[in-house]
Backbone as numpy.savetxt, mean C-alpha at the origin, in Angstrom:
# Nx Ny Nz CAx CAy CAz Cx Cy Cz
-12.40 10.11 -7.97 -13.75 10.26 -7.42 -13.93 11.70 -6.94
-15.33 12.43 -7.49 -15.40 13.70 -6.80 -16.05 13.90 -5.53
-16.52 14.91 -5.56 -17.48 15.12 -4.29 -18.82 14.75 -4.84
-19.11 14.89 -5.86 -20.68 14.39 -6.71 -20.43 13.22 -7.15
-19.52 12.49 -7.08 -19.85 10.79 -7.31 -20.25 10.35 -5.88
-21.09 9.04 -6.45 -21.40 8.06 -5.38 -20.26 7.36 -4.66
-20.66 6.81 -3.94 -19.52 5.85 -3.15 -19.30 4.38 -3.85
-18.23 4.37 -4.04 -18.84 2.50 -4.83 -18.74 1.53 -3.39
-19.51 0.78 -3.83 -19.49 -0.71 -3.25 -19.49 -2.03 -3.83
-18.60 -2.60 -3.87 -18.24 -4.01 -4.26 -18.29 -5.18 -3.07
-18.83 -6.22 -4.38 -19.82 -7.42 -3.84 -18.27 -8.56 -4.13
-17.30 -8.62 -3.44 -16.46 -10.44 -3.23 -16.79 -11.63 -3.08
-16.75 -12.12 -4.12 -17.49 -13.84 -4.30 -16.85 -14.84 -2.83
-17.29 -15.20 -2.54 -16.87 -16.31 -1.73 -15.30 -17.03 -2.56
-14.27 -17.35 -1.16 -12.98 -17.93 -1.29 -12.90 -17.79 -2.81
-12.73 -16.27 -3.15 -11.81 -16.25 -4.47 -10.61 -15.57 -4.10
-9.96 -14.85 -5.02 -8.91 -14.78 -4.98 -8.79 -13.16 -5.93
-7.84 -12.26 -5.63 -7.99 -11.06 -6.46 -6.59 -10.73 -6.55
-5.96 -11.00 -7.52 -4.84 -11.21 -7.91 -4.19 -9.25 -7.94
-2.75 -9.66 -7.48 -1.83 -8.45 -7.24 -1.98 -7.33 -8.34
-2.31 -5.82 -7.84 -2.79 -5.21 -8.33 -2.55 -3.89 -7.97
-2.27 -2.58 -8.86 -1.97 -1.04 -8.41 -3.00 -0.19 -8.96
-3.09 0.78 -8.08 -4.19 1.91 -8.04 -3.38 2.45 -8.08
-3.57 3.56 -9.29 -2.65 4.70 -9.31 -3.16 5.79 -8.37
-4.13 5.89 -8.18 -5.05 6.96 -7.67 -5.41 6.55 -5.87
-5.35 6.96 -5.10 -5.40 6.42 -3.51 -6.69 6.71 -3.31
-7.14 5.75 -2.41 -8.96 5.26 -1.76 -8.93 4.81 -0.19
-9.71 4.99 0.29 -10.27 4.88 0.98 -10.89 3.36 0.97
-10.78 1.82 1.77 -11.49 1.19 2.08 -11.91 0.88 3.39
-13.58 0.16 2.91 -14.14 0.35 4.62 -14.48 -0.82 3.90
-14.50 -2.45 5.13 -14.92 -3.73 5.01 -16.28 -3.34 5.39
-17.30 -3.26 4.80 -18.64 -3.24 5.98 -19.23 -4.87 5.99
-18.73 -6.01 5.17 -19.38 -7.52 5.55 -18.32 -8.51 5.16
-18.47 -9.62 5.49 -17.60 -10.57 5.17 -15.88 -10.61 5.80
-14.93 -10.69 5.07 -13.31 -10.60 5.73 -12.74 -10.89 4.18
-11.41 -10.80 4.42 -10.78 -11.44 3.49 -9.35 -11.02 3.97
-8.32 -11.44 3.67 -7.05 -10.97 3.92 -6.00 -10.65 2.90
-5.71 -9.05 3.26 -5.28 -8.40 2.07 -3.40 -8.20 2.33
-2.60 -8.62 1.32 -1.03 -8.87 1.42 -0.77 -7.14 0.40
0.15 -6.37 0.71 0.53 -5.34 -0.02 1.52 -4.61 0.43
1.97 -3.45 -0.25 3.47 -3.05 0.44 3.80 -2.62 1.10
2.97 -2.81 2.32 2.62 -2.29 3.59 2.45 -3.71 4.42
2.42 -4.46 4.01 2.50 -5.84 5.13 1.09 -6.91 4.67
0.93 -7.45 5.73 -0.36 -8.36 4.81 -1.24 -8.40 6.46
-2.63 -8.41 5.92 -3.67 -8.13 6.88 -4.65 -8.62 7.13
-5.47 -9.32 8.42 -6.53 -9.63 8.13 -7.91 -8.79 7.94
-8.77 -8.66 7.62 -9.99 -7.83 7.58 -11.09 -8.32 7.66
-11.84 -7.78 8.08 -13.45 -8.04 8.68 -14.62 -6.88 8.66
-15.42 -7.13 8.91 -16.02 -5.99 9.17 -15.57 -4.60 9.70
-15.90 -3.81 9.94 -15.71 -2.66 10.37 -14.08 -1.87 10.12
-13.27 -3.14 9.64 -11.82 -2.56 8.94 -11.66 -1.88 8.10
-10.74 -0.79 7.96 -10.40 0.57 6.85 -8.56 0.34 6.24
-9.00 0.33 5.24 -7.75 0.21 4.93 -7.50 1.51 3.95
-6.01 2.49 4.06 -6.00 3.83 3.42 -5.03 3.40 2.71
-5.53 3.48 1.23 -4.66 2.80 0.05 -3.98 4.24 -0.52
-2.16 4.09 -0.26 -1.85 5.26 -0.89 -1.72 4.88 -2.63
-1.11 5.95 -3.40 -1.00 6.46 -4.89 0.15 5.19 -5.23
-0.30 4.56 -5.83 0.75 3.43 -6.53 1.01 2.43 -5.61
-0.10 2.19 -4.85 0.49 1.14 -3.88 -0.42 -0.44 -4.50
0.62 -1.24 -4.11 -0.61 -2.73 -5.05 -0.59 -3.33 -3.71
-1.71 -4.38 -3.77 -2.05 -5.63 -2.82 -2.95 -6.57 -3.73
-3.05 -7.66 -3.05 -3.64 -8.49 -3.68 -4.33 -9.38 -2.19
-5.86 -10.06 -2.79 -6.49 -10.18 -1.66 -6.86 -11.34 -1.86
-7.45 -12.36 -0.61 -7.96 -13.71 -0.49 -9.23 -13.54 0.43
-9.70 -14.00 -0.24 -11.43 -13.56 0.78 -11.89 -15.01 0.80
-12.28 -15.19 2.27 -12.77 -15.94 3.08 -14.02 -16.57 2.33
-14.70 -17.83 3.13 -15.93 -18.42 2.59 -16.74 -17.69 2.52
-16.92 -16.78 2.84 -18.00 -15.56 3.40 -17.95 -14.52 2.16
-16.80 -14.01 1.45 -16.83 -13.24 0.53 -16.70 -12.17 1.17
-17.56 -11.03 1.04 -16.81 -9.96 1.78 -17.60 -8.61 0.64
-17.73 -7.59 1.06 -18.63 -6.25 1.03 -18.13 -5.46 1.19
-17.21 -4.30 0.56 -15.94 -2.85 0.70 -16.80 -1.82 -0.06
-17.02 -0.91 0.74 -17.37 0.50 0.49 -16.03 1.57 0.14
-15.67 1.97 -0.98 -14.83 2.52 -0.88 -15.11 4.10 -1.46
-14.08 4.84 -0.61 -13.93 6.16 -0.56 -13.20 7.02 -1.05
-13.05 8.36 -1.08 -11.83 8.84 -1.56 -10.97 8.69 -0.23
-9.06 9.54 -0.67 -8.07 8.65 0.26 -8.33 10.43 0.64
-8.52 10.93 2.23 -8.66 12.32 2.34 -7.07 12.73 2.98
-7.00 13.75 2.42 -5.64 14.41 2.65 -5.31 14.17 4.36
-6.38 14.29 5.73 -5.74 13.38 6.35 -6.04 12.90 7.30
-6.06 11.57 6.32 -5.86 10.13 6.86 -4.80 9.89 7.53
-4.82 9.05 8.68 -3.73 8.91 9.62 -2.84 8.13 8.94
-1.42 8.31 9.71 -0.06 7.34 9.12 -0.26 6.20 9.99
-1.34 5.38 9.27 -1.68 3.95 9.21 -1.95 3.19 7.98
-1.89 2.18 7.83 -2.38 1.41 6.62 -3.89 0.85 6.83
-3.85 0.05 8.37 -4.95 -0.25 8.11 -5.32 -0.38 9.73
-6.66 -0.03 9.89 -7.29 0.08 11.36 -8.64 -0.53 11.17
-9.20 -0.36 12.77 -10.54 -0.74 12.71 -11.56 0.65 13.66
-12.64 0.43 12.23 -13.31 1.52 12.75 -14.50 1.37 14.02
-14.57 2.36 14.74 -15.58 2.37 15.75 -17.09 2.10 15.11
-17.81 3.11 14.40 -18.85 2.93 13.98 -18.94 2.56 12.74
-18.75 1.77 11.76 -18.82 1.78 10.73 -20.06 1.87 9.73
-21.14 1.64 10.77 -22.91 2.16 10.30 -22.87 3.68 10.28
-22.27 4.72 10.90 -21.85 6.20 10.55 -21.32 6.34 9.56
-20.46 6.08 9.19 -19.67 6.44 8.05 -20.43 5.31 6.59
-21.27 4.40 6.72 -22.38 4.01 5.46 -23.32 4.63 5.30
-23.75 5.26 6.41 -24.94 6.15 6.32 -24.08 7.84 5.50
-23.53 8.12 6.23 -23.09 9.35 5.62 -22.40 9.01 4.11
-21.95 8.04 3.81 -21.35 7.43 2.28 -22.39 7.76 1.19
-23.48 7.41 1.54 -24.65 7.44 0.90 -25.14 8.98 0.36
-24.84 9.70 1.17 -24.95 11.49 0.90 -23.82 12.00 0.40
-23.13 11.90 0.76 -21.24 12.25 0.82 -20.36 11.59 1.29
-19.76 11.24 0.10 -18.27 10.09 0.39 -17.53 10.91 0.64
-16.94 12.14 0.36 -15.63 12.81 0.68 -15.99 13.05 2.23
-17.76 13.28 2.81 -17.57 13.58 4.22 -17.47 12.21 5.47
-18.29 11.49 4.43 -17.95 9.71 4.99 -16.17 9.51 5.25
-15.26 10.27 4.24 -14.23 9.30 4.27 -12.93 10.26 5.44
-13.65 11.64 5.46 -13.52 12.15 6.63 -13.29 12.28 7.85
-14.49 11.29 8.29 -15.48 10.95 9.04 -14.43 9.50 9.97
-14.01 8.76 8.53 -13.23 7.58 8.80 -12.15 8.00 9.54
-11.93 9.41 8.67 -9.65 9.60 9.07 -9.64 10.05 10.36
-11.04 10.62 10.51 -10.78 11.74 12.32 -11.01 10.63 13.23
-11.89 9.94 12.81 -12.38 8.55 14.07 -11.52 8.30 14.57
-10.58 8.37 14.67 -9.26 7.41 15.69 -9.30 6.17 15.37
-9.39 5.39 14.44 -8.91 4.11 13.97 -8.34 3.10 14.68
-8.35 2.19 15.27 -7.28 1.55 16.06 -6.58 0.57 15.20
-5.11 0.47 15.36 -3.82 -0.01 14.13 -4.57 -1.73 13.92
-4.68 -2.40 12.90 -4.43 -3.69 13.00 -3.00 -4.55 12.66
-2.76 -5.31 13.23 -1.56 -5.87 13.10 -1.47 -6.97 12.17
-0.55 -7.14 11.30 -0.62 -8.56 10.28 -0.45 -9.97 11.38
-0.57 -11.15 10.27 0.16 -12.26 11.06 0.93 -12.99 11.72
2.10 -11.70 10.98 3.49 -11.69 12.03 4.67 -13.19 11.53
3.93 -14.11 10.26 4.57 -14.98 10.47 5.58 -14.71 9.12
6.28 -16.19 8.95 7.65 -15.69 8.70 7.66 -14.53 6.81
6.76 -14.60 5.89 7.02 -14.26 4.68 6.59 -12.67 5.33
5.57 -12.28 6.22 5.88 -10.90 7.16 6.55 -10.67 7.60
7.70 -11.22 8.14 8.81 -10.64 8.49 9.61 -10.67 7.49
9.77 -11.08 6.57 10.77 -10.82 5.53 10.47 -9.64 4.73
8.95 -9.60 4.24 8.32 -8.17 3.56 8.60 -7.19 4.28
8.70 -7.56 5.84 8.97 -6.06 6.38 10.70 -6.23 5.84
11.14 -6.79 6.36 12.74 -6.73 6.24 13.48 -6.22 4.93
12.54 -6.57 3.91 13.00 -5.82 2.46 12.06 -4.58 2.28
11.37 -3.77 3.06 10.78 -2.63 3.34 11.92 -2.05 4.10
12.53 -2.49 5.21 13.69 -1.72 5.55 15.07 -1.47 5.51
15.69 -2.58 4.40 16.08 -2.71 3.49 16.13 -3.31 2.33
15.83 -2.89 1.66 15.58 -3.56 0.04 17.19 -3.76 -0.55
18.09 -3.84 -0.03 19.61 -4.35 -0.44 20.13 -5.94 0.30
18.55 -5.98 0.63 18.55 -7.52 1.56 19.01 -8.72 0.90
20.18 -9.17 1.07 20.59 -10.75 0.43 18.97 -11.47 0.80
18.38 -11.90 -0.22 17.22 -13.19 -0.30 17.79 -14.48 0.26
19.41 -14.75 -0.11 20.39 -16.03 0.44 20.47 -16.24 1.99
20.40 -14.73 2.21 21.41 -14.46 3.41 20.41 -14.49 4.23
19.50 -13.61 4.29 17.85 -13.67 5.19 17.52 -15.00 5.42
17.21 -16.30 4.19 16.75 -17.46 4.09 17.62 -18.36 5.14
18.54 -18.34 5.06 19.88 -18.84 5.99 19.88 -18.23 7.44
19.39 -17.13 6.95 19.02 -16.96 8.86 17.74 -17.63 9.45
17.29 -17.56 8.85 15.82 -17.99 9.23 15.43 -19.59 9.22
16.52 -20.39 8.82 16.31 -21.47 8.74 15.83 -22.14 7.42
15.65 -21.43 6.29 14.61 -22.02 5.07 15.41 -22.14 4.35
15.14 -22.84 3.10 15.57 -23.23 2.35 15.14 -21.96 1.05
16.03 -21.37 0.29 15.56 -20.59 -0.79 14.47 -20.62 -1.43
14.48 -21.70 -1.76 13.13 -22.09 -2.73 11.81 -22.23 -2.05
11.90 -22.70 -0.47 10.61 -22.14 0.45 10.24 -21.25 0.33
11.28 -20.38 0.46 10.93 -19.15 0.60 10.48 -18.16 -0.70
11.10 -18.65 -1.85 10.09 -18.10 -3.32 8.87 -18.78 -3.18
8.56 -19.60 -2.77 7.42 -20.36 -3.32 6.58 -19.60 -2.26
7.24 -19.61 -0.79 5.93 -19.49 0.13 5.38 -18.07 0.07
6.28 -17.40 -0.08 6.42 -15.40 -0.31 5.47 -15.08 -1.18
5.54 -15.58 -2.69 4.58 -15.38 -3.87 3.75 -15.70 -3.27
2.81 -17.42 -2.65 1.78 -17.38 -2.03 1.33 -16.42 -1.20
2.00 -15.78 0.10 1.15 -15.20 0.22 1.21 -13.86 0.20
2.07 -13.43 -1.20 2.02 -11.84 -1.13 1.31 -11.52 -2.76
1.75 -12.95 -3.43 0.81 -12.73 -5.20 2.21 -12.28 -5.77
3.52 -12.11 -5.32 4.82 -11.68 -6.03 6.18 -12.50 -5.52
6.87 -12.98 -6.13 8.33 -12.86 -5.64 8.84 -12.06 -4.93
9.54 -12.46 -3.97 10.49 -11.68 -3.27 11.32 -10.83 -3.68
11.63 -10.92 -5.07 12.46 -10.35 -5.59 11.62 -8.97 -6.34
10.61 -8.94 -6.31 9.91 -8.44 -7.49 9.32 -7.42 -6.64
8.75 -8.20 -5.13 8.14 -7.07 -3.99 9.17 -6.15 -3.71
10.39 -6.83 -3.85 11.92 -5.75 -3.35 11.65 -4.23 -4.28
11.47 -4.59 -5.24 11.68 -4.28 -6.10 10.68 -2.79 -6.66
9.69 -3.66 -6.42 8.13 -2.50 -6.46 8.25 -1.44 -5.08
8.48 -1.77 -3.60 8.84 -1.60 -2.69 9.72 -0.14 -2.74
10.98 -0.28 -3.20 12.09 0.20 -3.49 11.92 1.37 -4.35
10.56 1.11 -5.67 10.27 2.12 -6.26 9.69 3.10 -5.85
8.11 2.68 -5.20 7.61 3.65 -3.97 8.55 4.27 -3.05
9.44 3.65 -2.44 9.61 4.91 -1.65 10.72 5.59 -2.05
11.18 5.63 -3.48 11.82 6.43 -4.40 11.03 7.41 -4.79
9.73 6.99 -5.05 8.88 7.99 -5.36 8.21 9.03 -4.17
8.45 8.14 -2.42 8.00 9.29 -2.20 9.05 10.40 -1.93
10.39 9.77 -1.47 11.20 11.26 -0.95 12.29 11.75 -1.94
11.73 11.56 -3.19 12.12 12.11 -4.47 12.16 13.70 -4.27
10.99 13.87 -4.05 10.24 15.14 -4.10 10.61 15.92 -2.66
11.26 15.18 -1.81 11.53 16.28 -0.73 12.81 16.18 -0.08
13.46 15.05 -0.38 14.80 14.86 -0.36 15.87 16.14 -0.99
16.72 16.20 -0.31 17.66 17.29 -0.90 19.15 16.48 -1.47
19.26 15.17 -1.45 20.29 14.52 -2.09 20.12 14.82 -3.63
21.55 14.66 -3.93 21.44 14.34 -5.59 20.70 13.07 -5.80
20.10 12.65 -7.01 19.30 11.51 -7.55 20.74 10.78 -7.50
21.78 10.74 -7.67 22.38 9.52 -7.99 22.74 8.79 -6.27
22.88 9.66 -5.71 23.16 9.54 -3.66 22.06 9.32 -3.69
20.98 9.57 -3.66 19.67 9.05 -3.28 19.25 7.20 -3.94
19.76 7.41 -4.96 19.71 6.13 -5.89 20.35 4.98 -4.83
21.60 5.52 -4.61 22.03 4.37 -3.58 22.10 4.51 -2.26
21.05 5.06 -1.71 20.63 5.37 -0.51 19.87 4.00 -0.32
19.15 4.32 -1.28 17.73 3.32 -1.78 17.75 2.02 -1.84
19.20 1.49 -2.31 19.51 0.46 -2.71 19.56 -0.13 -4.43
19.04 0.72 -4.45 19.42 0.92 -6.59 21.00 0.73 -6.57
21.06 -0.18 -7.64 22.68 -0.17 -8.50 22.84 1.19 -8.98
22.25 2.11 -9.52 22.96 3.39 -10.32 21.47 4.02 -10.22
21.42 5.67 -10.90 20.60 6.38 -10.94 19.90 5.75 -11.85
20.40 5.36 -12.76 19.47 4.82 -14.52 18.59 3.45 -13.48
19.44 3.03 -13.04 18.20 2.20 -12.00 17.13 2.52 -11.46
17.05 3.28 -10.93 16.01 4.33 -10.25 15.24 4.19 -11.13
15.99 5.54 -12.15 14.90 5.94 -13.62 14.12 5.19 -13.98
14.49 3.88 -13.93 14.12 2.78 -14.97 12.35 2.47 -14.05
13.03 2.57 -13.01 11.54 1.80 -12.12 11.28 2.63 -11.04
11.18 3.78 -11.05 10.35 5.12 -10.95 9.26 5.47 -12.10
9.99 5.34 -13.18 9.00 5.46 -14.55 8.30 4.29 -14.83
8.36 3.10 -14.59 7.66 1.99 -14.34 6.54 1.90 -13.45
6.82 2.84 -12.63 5.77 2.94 -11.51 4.71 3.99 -11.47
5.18 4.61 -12.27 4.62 6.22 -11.96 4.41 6.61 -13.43
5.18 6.54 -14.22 4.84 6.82 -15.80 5.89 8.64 -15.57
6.38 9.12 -14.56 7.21 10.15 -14.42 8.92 9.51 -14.29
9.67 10.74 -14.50 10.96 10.43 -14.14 11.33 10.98 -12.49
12.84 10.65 -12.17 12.80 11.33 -10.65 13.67 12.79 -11.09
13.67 12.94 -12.29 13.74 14.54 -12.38 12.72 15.12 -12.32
11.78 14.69 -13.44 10.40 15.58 -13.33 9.51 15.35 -11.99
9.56 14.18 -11.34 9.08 14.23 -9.96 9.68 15.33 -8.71
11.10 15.76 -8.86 12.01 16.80 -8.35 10.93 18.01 -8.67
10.98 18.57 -9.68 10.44 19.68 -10.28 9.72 20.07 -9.76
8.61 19.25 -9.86 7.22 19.55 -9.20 7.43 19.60 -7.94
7.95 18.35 -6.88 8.43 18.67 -5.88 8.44 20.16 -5.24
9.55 20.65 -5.63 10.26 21.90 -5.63 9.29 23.07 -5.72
8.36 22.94 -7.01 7.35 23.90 -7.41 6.17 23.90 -6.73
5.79 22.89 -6.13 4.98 22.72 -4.80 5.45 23.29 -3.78
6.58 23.20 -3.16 6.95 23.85 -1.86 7.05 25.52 -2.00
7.83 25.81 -3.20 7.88 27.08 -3.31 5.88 27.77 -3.31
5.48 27.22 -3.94 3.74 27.72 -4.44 3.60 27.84 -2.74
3.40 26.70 -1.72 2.75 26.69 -0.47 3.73 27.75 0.24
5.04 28.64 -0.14 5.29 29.37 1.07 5.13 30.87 0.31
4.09 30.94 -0.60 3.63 31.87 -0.90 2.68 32.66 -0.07
């Protein structure tokens, strides 16, 4: 999206369903009607009106919208947006009105507001998404057994409400944030590989390039050629 495109806005049917999904490209969302509750690799959330959610580069979620359906103005993702996923905005009639003239100054407008954090549901397939967010070398056996569940609860209930396997969120999870400290990490790729929790570097490779359509060499490169360019 440039500075001369419009803002889009999308119309959510009542209690459907919007199955797990990646933006390669990062946006800006603002709920301006309805709710729905959005699961992604960042935790799972409720939303309502006046909620912003800052979708980074390769990140998926998948959403369930309420009887009500639900109304998202979305924006570009502005360089900076706070290290939040998702908040709630103060005015959100400011930032539709200014959408309408300028989305890059609408989405601006969003990142400086001070946002206040929203918190997920907290219940148990959220605590496990977080738990394979902070480690993705997480026994699925071993977690389930702590927690009291039975394995197969826990595939069944996880996919419900994240749209993926546990194994699969590990997995996508694990790639992102391969992809992000690829580029600024000073480990070798194969120490970094099992930093990560990857079996081997070709692991990595395999689903870094799955994710990104790059390798974590050529993601290095640029890396590198970025930092050097900015201390010019």
């Amino acid at each position: 999206m440039t500075a001369t495109e419009p803002a889009t806005r999308q119309r959510f049917s009542a209690a459907t369903r919007l199955e797990r999904h990646r933006h390669v490209t990062g946006y800006t969302a603002v709920v301006i009607a309805g709710g729905y509750v959005e699961a992604g690799d960042s935790g799972r959330f409720r939303l309502h009106a006046g909620s912003v959610v800052f979708h980074r580069p390769f990140e998926s979620h998948a959403n369930h919208f309420d009887t009500t359906g639900a109304v998202v103005l979305n924006l570009p993702l502005p360089a900076s947006a706070p290290d939040v996923t998702v908040g709630l905005l103060r005015d959100v009639d400011a930032v539709v009105r200014l959408a309408g003239k300028d989305p890059r100054a609408a989405a601006e407008l969003v990142a400086s507001s001070g946002v206040a954090p929203i918190r997920g549901p907290g219940d148990w397939p959220d605590l496990l998404a977080s738990a394979l967010r902070d480690n993705p070398s997480l026994g699925l056996m071993d977690w389930a057994e702590a927690a009291g569940l039975a394995v197969e609860t826990v595939a069944r209930g996880f996919k419900r409400a994240y749209g993926v396997s546990p194994k699969r969120y590990r997995a996508e999870v694990r790639a992102l944030q391969a992809w992000r400290r690829i580029p600024r990490s000073t480990l070798p790729l194969a120490q970094l590989a099992l930093a990560l929790g990857f079996t081997d570097q070709a692991h990595m490779t395999r689903d870094v390039v799955a994710l990104t359509g790059r390798t974590p060499a050529a993601l290095r490169r640029e890396g590198q050629l970025d930092s050097r360019t900015a201390r010019r």
